[in-house]
C-alpha positions in Angstrom: 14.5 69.2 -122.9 13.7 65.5 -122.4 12.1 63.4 -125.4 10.8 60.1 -124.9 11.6 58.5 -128.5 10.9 54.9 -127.8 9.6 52.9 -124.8 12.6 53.3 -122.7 14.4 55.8 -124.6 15.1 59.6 -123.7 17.3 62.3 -124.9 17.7 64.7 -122.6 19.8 68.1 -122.9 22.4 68.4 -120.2 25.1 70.7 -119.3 28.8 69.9 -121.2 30.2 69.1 -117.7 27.5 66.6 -116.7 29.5 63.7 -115.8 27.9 60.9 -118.4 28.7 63.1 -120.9 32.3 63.7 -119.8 32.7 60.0 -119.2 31.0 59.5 -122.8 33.1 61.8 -124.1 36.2 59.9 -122.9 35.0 56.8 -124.1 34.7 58.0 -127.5 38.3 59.9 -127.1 39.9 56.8 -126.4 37.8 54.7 -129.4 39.5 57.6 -131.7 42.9 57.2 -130.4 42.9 53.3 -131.0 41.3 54.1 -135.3 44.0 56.3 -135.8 47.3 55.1 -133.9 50.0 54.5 -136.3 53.0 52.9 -136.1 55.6 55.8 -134.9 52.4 58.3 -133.7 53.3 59.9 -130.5 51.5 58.1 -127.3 48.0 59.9 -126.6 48.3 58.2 -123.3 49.7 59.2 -120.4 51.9 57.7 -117.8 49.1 55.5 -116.2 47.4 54.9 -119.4 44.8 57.2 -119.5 43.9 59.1 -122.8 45.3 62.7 -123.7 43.0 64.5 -125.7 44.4 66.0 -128.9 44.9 69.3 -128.2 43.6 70.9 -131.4 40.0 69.7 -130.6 39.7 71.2 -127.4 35.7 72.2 -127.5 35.3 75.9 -125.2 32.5 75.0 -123.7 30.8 78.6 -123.9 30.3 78.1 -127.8 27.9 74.9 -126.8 24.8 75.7 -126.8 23.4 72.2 -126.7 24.9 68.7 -125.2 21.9 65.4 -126.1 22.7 63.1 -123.2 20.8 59.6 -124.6 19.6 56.7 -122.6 18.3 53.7 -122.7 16.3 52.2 -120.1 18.5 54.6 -118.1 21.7 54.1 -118.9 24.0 56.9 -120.6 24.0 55.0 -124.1 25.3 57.6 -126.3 26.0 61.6 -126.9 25.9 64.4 -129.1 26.6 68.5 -128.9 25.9 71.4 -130.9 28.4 74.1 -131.0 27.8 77.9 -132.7 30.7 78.5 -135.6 29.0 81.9 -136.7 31.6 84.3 -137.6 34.8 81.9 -136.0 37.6 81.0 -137.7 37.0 77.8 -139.9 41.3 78.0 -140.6 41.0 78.0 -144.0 41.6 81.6 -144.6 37.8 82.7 -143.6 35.4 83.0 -141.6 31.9 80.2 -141.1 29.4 82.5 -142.3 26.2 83.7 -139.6 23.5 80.5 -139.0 26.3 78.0 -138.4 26.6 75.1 -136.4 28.6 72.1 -135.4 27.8 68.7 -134.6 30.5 67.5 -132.2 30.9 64.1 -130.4 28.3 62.1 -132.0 28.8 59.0 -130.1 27.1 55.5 -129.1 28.5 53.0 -126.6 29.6 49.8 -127.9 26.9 47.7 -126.4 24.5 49.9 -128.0 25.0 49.9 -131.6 23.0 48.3 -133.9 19.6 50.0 -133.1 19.3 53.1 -135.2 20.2 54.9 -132.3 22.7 57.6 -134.2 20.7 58.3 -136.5 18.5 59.1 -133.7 20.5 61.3 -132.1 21.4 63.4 -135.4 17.6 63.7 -136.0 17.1 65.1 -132.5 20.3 67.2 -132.9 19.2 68.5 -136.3 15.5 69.9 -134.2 17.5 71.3 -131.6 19.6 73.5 -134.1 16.2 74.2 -136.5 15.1 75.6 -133.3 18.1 77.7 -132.3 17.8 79.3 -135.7 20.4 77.4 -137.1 20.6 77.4 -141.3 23.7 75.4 -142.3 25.2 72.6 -140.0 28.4 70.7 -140.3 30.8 68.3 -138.7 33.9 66.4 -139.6 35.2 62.5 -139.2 37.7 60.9 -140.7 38.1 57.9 -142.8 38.9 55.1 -140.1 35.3 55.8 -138.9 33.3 54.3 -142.4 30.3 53.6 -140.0 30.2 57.4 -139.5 30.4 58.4 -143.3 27.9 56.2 -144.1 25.6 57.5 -141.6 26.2 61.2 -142.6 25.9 60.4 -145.8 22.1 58.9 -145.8 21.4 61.7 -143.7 21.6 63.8 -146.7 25.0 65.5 -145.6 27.1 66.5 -148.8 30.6 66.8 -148.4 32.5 70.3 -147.9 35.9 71.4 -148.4 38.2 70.6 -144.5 37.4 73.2 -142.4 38.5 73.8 -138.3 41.9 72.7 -136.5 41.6 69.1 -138.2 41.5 71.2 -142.0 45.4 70.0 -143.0 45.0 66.2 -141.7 44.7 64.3 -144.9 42.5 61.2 -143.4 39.5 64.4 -142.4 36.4 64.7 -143.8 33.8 67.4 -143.1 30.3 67.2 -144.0 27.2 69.9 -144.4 23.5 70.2 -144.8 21.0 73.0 -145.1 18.4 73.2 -142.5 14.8 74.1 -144.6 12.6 75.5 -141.6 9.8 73.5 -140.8 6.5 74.5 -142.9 4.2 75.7 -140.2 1.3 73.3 -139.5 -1.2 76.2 -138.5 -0.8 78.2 -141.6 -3.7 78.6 -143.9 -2.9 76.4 -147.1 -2.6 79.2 -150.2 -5.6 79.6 -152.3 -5.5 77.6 -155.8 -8.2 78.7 -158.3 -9.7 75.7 -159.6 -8.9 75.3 -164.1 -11.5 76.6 -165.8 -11.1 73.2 -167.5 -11.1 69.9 -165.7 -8.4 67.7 -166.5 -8.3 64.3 -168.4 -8.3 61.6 -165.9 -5.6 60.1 -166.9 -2.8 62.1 -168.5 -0.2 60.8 -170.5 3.4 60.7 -170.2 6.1 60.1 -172.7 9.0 57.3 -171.5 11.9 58.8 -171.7 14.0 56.5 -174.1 16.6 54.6 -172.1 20.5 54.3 -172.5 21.4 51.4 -174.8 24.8 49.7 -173.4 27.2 48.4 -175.5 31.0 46.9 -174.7 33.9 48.4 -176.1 37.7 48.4 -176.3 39.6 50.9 -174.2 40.6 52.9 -177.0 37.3 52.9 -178.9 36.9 56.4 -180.4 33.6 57.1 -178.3 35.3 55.8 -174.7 38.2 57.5 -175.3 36.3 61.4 -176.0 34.2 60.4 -173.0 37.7 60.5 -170.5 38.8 63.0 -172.3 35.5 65.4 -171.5 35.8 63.7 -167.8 39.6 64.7 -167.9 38.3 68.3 -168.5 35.4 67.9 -165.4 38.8 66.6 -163.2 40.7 69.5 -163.8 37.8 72.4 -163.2 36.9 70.8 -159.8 40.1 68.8 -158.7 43.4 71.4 -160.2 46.0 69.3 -157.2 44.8 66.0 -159.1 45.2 67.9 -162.7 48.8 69.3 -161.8 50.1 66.0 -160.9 48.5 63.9 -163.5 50.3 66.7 -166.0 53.7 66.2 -163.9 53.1 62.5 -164.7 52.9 63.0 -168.6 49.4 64.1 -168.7 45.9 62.7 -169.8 47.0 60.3 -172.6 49.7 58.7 -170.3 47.7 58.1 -167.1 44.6 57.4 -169.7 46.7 54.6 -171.0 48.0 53.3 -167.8 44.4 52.9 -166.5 43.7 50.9 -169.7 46.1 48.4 -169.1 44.0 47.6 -166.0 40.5 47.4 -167.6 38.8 44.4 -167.7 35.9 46.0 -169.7 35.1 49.3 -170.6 31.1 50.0 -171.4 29.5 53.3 -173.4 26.1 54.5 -172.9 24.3 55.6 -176.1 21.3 58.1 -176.0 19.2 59.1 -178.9 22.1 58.0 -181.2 24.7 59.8 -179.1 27.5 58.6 -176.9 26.9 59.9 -173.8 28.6 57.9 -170.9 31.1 55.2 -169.6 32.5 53.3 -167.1 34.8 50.4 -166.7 35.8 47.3 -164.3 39.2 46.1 -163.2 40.2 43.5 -160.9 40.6 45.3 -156.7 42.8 43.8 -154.7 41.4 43.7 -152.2 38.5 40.9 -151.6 34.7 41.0 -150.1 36.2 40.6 -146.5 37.1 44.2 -146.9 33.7 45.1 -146.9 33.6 44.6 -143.1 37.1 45.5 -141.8 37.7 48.3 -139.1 40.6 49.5 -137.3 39.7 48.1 -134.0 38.8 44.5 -135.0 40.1 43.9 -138.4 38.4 41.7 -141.0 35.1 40.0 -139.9 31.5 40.2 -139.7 30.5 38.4 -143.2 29.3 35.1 -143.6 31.9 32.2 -144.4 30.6 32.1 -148.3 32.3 35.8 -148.1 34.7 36.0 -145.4 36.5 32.8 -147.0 36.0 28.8 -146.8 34.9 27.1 -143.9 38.6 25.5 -143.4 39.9 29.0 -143.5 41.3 29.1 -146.6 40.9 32.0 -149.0 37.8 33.0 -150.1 36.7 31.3 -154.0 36.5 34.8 -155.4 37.8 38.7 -155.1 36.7 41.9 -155.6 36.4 44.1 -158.7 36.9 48.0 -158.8 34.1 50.5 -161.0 36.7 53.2 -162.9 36.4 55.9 -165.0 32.5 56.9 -164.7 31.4 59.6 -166.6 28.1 60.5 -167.7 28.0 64.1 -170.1 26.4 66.7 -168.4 23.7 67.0 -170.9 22.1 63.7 -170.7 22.5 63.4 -166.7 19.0 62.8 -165.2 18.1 60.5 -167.4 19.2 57.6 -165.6 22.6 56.8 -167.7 25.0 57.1 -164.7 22.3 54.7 -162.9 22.5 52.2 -166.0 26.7 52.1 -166.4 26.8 51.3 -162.4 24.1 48.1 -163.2 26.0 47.4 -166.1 29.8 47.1 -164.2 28.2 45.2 -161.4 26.9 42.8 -163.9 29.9 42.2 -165.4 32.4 41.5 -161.7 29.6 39.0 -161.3 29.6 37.4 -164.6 33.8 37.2 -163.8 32.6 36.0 -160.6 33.2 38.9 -157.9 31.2 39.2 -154.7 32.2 42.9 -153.9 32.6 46.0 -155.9 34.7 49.0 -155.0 34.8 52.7 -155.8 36.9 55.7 -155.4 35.2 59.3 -156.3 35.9 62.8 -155.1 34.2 64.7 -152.5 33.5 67.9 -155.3 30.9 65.3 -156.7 28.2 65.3 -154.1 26.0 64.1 -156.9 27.3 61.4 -157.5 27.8 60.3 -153.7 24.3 60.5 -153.3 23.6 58.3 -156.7 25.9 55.5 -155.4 24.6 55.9 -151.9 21.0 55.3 -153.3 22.3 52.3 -155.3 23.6 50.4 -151.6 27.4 51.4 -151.6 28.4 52.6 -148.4 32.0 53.9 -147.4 35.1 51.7 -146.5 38.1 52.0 -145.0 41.1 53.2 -148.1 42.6 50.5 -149.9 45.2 50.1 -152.7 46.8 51.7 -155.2 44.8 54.6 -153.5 46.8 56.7 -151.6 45.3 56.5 -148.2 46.4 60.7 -148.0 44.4 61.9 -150.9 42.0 64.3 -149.0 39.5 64.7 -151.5 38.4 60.9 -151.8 36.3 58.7 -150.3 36.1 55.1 -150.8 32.7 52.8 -150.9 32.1 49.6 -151.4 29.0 46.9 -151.7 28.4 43.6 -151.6 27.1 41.5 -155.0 
């Protein structure tokens, strides 16, 4: 296959041994070795400095059944693959169910970067699997590659539980999305029977009421039966977290503990009823966070975030969004959407210029409601442990 996407632009599908791939692929290999090298890591080099691939993630190359070679203006510019998982191992005790794929070695050379074009290659991956009958793909990155969770994530990918030879490293993270077939453009559209009554031309529609805000203390009654129902959510879809909050003294101790760090605390009333809540304490970490990387550190933001012009430290910090809960019952109804404007509110009235999150990767719903609000992911910072395998961390700028 060869696609022209843009003037100068082609993806083409190439054998796994064609040599731009290969020397793509190494490229990338040695990108990943400098994100995660820490201090005391065996050497992925060898003796004359070249790269070792990590042995675990050998691909075979008889599962691939697709390798996107890109170019731009003709030069190799970036790479993707498609491997079949159906019935294999996915080293968690099972097996990847029929209609599975992988997306492997999504990659875009340096010099490249900037122009869309990974999002590009997913899209053309994504028709490539539709039309090999694939039904659910997935992939896995890791947390010193935010650029890459935030892509995955506005492509509509939802988190998954670890899967494959990288399942028991706690920096992982493995993605999914259903592939809905195409609707086919030559079928006849169904017949509709026309009302027997025309409509109203206009028709109208009740407003749902919206969430009235208020601030509170930490311990106000309503906050506090709020954690405690969120406390209940934690421990049906997180039971690791649960046990070792429980080893710690429990709810009431850790409940307290985070209340000595709230700045505010906010509820969201409904019709009369309590129904959400959320709360602010100082991060510390600062904006400059927002664009730091393993490979070249802080750097990227303008001086007004980055810090003063003489290099001194920036005016302001960051803030951190805690402890938002919305109760099942009223969700859709834009309360979770009205606590997150509310807490950015407030770290700009104290003067922030970035806001930070932690949330768990069993809560693809709210991923996708922060992701539609502008956070995007970030490398881990404190008192997070950077191990926790079921986090993620995002951040935007205010």
């Amino acid at each position: 296959m060869v696609a022209e996407v843009l003037a100068g632009l082609t993806i083409e599908t190439v054998g796994w041994d064609h040599a731009d791939a290969v020397r793509l692929r190494a490229e990338q290999q040695h990108e990943i070795d400098l994100r995660y090298t820490q201090p005391g890591r065996p050497s992925t080099t060898d003796a004359d400095g070249a790269p070792v691939p990590d042995a675990r993630d050998q691909v075979d190359p008889s599962n691939v059944f697709a390798t996107l070679l890109l170019r731009v203006d003709g030069v190799p510019a970036g790479h993707a693959a498609l491997r079949d998982l159906s019935g294999r191992d996915d080293y968690r005790g099972g097996l990847h169910p029929d209609g599975t794929s992988e997306v492997k070695r999504v990659y875009v050379a340096p010099g490249f970067r900037g122009r869309g074009l990974s999002r590009t290659l997913m899209s053309a991956a994504e028709d490539v699997a539709r039309d090999a009958g694939v039904r659910h793909l997935v992939l896995e990155t890791g947390l010193m590659q935010p650029e890459s969770l935030g892509l995955y994530l506005r492509l509509g990918y939802d988190p998954v539980e670890s899967f494959g030879v990288f399942s028991d490293e706690p920096g992982s993270r493995c993605f999914g999305k259903l592939l809905a077939p195409d609707a086919d453009p030559q079928a006849e559209p169904p017949l509709v029977e026309p009302p027997l009554v025309e409509p109203p031309l206009v028709e109208l529609v009740e407003t749902p009421p919206a969430p009235v805000l208020r601030e509170v203390p930490w311990d106000d009654p309503d906050a506090a039966a709020l954690r405690r129902a969120m406390w209940a959510f934690h421990q049906e879809r997180y039971p690791q977290m649960a046990r070792d909050i429980e080893a710690r003294g429990g709810h009431e101790v850790a409940d307290a503990e985070r209340g000595r760090a709230a700045l505010a605390t906010f509820v969201a009333v409904l019709d009369g009823k309590p129904v959400g809540c959320a709360s602010v304490a100082a991060a510390p970490i600062g904006p400059e966070h927002l664009a730091a990387d393993p490979l070249r550190g802080v750097g990227g933001l303008p001086a007004t975030l980055a810090g003063t012009a003489d290099g001194g430290a920036p005016e302001s910090y960051g803030f951190e969004m805690r402890n938002v809960f919305v109760d099942p019952a009223a969700r859709r109804a834009g309360v979770a959407t009205a606590l997150v404007r509310q807490i950015e509110a407030e770290a700009r009235r104290r003067g922030g210029l970035a806001l930070y999150l932690g949330t768990g990767i069993r809560q693809p719903e709210a991923l996708r409601l922060y992701v539609k609000l502008g956070y995007r992911p970030v490398l881990p910072y404190p008192p997070h442990d950077p191990d926790d395998a079921l986090l993620l961390f995002l951040g935007k700028p205010l």
